[in-house]
C-alpha positions as CSV (number, residue, x, y, z in Angstrom):
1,X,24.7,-44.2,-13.6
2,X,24.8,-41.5,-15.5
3,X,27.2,-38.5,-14.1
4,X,28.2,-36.1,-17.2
5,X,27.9,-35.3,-20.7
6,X,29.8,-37.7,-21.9
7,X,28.8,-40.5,-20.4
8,X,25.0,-39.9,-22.0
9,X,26.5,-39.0,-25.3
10,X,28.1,-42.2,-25.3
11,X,25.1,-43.8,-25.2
12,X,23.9,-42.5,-28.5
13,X,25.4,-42.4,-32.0
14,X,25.3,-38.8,-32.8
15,X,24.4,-35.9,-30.4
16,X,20.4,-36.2,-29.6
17,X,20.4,-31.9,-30.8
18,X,21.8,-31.2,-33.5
19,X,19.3,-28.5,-35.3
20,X,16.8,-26.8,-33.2
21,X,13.9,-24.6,-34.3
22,X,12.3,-21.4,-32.4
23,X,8.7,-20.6,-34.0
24,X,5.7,-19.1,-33.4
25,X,3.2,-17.3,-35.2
26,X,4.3,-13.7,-33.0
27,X,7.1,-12.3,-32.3
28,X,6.0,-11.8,-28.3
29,X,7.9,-15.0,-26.3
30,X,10.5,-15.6,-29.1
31,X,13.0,-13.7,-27.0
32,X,12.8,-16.3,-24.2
33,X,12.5,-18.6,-26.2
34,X,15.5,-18.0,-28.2
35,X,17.5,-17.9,-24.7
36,X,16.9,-21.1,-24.6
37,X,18.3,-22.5,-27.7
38,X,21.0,-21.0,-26.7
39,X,21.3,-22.6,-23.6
40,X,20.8,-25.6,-25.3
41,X,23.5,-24.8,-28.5
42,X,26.3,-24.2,-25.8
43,X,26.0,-27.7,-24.6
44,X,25.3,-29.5,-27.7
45,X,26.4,-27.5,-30.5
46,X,23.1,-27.4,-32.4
47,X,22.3,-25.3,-35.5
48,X,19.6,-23.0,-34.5
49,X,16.5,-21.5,-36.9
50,X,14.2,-19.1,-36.1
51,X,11.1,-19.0,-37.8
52,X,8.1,-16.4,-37.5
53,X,5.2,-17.6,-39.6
54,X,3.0,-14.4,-40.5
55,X,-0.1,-13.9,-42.8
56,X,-2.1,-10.7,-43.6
57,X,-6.0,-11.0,-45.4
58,X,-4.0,-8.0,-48.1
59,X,-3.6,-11.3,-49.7
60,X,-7.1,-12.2,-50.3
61,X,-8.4,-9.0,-51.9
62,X,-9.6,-9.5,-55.0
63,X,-7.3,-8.3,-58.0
64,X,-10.0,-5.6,-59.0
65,X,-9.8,-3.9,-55.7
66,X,-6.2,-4.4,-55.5
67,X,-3.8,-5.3,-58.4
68,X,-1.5,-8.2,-58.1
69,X,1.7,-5.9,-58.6
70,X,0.5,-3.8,-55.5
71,X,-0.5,-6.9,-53.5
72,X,2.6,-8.5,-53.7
73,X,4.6,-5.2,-52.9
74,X,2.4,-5.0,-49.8
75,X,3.2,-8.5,-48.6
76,X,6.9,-8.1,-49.6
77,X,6.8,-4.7,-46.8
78,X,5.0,-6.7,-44.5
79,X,7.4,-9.2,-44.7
80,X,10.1,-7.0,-44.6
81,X,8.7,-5.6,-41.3
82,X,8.5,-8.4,-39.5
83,X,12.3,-9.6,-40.9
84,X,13.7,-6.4,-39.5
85,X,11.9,-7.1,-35.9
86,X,12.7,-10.6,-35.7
87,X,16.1,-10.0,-36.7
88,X,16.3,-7.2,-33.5
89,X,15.4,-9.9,-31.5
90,X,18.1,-12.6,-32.8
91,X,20.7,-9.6,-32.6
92,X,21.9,-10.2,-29.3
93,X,22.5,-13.9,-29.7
94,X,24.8,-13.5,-33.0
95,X,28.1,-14.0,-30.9
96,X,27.1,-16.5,-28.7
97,X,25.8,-19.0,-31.3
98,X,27.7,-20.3,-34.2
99,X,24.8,-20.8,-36.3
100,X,21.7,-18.8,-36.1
101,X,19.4,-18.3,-38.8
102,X,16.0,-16.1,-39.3
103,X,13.3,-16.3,-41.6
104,X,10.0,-15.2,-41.7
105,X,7.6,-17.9,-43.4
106,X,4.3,-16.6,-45.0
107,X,1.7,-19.3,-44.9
108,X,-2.2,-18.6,-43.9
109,X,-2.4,-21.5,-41.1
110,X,0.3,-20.8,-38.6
111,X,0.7,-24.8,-37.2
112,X,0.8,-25.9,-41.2
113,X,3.6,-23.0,-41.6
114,X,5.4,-24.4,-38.5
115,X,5.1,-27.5,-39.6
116,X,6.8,-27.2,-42.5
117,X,9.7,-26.0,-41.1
118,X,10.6,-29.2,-39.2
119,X,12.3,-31.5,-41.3
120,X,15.6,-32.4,-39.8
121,X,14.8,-30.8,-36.5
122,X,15.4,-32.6,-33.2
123,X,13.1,-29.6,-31.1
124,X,10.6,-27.3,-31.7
125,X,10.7,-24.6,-29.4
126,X,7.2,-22.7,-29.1
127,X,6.6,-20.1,-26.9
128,X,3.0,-20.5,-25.3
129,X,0.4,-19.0,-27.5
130,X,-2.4,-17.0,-25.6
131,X,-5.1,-19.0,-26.7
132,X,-9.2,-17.5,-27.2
133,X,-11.9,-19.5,-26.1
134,X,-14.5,-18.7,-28.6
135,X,-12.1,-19.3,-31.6
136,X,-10.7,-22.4,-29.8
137,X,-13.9,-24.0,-29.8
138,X,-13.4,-23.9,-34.1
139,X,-9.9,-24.7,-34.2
140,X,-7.3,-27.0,-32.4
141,X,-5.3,-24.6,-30.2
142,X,-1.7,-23.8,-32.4
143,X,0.2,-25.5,-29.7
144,X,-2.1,-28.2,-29.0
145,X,-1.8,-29.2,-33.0
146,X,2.2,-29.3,-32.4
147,X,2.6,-31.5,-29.6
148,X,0.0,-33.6,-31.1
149,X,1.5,-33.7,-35.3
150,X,5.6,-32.8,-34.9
151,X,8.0,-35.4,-35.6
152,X,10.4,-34.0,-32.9
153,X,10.1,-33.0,-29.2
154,X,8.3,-29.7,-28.6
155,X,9.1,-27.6,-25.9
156,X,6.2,-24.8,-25.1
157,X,8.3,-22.2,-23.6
158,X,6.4,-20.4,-20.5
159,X,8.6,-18.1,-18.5
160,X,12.8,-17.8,-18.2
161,X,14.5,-20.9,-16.6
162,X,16.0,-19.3,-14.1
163,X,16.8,-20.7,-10.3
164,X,16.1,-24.4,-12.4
165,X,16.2,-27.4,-10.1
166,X,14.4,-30.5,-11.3
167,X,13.1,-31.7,-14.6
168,X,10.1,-33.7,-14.5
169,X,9.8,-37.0,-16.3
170,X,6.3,-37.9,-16.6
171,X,5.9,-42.0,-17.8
172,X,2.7,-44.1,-18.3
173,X,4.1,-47.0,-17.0
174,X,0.6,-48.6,-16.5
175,X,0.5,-49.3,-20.4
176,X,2.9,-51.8,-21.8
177,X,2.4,-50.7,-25.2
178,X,3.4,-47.3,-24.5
179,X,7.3,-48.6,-23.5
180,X,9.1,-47.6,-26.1
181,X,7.1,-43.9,-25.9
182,X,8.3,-44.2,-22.3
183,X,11.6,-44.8,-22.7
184,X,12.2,-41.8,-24.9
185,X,10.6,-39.8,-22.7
186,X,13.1,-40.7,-20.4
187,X,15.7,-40.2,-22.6
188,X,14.6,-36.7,-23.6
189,X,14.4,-35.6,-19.6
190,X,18.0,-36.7,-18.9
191,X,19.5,-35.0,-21.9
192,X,17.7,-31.6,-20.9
193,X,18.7,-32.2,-17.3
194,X,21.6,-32.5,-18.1
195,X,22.0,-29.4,-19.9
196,X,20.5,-27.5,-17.2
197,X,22.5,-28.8,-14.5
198,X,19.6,-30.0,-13.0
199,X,18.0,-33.5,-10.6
200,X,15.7,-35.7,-12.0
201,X,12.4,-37.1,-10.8
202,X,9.7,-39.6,-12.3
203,X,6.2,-39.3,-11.7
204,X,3.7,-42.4,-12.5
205,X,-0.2,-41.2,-11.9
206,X,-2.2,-44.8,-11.8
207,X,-6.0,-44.6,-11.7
208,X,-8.0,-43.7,-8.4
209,X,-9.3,-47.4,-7.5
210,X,-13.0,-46.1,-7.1
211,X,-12.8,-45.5,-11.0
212,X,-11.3,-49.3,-12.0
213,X,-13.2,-51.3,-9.3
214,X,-16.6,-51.9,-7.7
215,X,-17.5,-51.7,-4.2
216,X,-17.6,-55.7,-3.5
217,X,-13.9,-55.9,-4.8
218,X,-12.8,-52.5,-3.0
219,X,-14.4,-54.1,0.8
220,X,-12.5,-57.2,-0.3
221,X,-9.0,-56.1,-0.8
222,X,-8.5,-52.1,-1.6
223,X,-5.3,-51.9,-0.2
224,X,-3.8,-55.1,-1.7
225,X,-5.4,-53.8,-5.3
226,X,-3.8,-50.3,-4.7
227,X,-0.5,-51.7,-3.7
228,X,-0.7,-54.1,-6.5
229,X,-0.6,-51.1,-9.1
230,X,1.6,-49.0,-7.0
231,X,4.3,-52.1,-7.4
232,X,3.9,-52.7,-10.7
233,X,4.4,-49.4,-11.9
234,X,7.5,-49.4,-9.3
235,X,8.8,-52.0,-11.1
236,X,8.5,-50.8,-14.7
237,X,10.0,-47.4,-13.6
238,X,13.1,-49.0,-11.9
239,X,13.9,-51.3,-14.9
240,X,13.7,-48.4,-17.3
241,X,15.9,-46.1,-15.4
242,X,18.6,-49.1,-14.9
243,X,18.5,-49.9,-18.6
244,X,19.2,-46.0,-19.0
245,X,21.4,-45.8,-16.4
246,X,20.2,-42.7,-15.4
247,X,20.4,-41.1,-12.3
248,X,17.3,-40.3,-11.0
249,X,16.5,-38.2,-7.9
250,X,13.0,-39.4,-6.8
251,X,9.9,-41.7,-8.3
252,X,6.3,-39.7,-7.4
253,X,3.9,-42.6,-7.8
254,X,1.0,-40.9,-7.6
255,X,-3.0,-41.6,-7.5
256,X,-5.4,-39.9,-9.5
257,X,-5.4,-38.5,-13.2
258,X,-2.3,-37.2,-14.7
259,X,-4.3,-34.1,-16.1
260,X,-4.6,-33.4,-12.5
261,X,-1.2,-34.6,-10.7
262,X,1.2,-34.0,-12.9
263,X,0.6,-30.4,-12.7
264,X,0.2,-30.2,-9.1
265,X,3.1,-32.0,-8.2
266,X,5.2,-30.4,-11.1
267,X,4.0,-26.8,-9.8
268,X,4.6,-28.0,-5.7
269,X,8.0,-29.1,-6.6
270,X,9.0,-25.9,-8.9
271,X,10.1,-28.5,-12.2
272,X,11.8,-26.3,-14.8
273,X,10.6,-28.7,-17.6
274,X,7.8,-31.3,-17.3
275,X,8.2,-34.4,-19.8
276,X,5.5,-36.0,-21.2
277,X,4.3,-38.2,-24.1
278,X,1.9,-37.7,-26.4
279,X,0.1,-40.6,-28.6
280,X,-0.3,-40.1,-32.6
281,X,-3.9,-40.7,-33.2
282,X,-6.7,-39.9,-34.8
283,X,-10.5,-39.1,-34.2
284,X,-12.1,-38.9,-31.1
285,X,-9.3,-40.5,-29.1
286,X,-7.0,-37.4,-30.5
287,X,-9.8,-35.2,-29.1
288,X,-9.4,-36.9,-25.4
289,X,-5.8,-36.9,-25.3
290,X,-5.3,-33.5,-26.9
291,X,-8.0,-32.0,-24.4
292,X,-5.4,-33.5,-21.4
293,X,-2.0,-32.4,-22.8
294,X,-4.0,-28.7,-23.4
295,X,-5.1,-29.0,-19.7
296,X,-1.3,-30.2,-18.8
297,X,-0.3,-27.2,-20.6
298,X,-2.3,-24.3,-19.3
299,X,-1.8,-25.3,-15.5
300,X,2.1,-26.2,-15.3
301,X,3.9,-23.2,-14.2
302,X,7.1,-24.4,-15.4
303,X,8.0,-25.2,-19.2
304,X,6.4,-28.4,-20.9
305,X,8.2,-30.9,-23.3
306,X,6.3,-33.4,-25.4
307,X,7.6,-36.7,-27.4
308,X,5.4,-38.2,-29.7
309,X,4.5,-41.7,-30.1
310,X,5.1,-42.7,-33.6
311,X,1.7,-43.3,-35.8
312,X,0.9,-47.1,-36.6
């Protein structure tokens, strides 16, 4: 089983964190957000950006109302502003990491701006955006579009970690096409439970049988048919975590749909992090899955981390 640091990192070829990025569209959450890339650099080492993404409509003004010397003075001081008060924030962390980098980005669409930023990074860091209902209805939710388009792990940074205890690893082991999404989700939960000196748990959510089954089959044998999907999930989760050898505190095998059980239990429990996966798609099925990771989102308490499945 894994017991320490080095036993995971001898598992892998290099460290799984080497550059992490802290971005968001505001400066509000970065603080926190920042803490906890710094968390993360003391145990892995990791090179740490921070990014602020800003726009201002100065720039669409047409060059008869504003010429394009002005205009581009404007944006420079805007830019400046927001350099100088990111920089305020990234202050207190300058002796504590070894490299820390700001910058602000200026790019109209603040997930495309974000986006950009990512090549070479192993986590985004994203403090949770206060979304609007009425503009969400026209456009995909800025954190929503992350978990669902970066190449790396994205954690959406909710409150301090502080009094941590368990990281959450949430699998879909119902779904054999989804184990090699599963097994880095696993991956991913022991490295940051590691790093927060934290237990691990697993929870599996299978479908309520009144959904997969009609009546005759549920009066013949609903508790065999329950059981049946109860084991095999069992099964899947215990051969993953051997193959890992992780240590893993407790499997929650739980009935129902995750949109609902994973944040109760995650909530009941206290997790710091929550795991999850999240499936490269397109079309409507994007719109399904993206509508449960943004209903994950808004009712864990705790912090949430997504993998992505790779497109195909």
């Amino acid at each position: 089983m894994v017991t320490g640091t080095e036993d995971l990192m001898s598992k892998h070829s290099k460290p799984l964190l080497n550059k992490l990025l802290v971005a968001s569209d505001t400066l509000e959450g970065l603080d926190v957000a920042l803490e906890k890339a710094a968390v993360i650099e003391h145990y892995s080492g990791a090179a740490i950006q921070v990014v602020e993404v800003v726009y201002d409509t100065i720039a669409e003004e047409p060059a008869r109302v504003l010429p394009a010397a002005d205009q581009a003075n404007l944006i420079e001081g805007l830019k400046a502003a927001e350099r100088n008060a990111l920089n305020r924030i990234a202050e207190p962390f300058q002796e504590r990491i070894a490299e820390l980098e700001t910058r602000v980005a200026w790019h109209k669409n603040a997930a495309e701006g974000i986006l950009r930023e990512l090549t070479g990074v192993d986590l985004l860091i994203k403090p949770l955006s206060r979304h609007h209902a009425v503009l969400d209805r026209l456009h995909a939710p800025l954190d929503w579009t992350l978990t669902r388009e970066a190449p790396c792990p994205v954690l959406i940074s909710k409150q301090p970690w502080t009094d941590a205890h368990t990281v959450l690893a949430a699998l879909d082991a119902g779904d054999e096409s989804h184990q090699s999404l599963n097994r880095t989700i696993l991956a991913t939960a022991i490295e940051l439970a590691l790093i927060l000196g934290c237990e691990l748990d697993v929870v599996c959510a299978y479908p309520s049988l009144g959904q997969t089954v009609n009546e005759l089959q549920v009066a013949m044998d609903y508790e065999g048919i329950k059981e049946d999907m109860r084991n095999t999930r069992q099964a899947f989760i215990d051969k993953l975590i051997d193959e890992l050898d992780a240590t893993v505190r407790k499997i929650h095998l739980l009935e129902g749909s995750a949109r609902d059980t994973i944040p109760e239990l995650a909530n009941e429990m206290g997790a710091v992090l929550t795991v999850l996966g999240t499936a490269a798609r397109r079309g409507i099925t994007q719109l399904l899955l993206g509508n449960t990771s943004e209903a994950i989102i808004g009712a864990l308490n705790g912090d949430l981390v997504t993998v992505r499945e790779p497109a195909v």
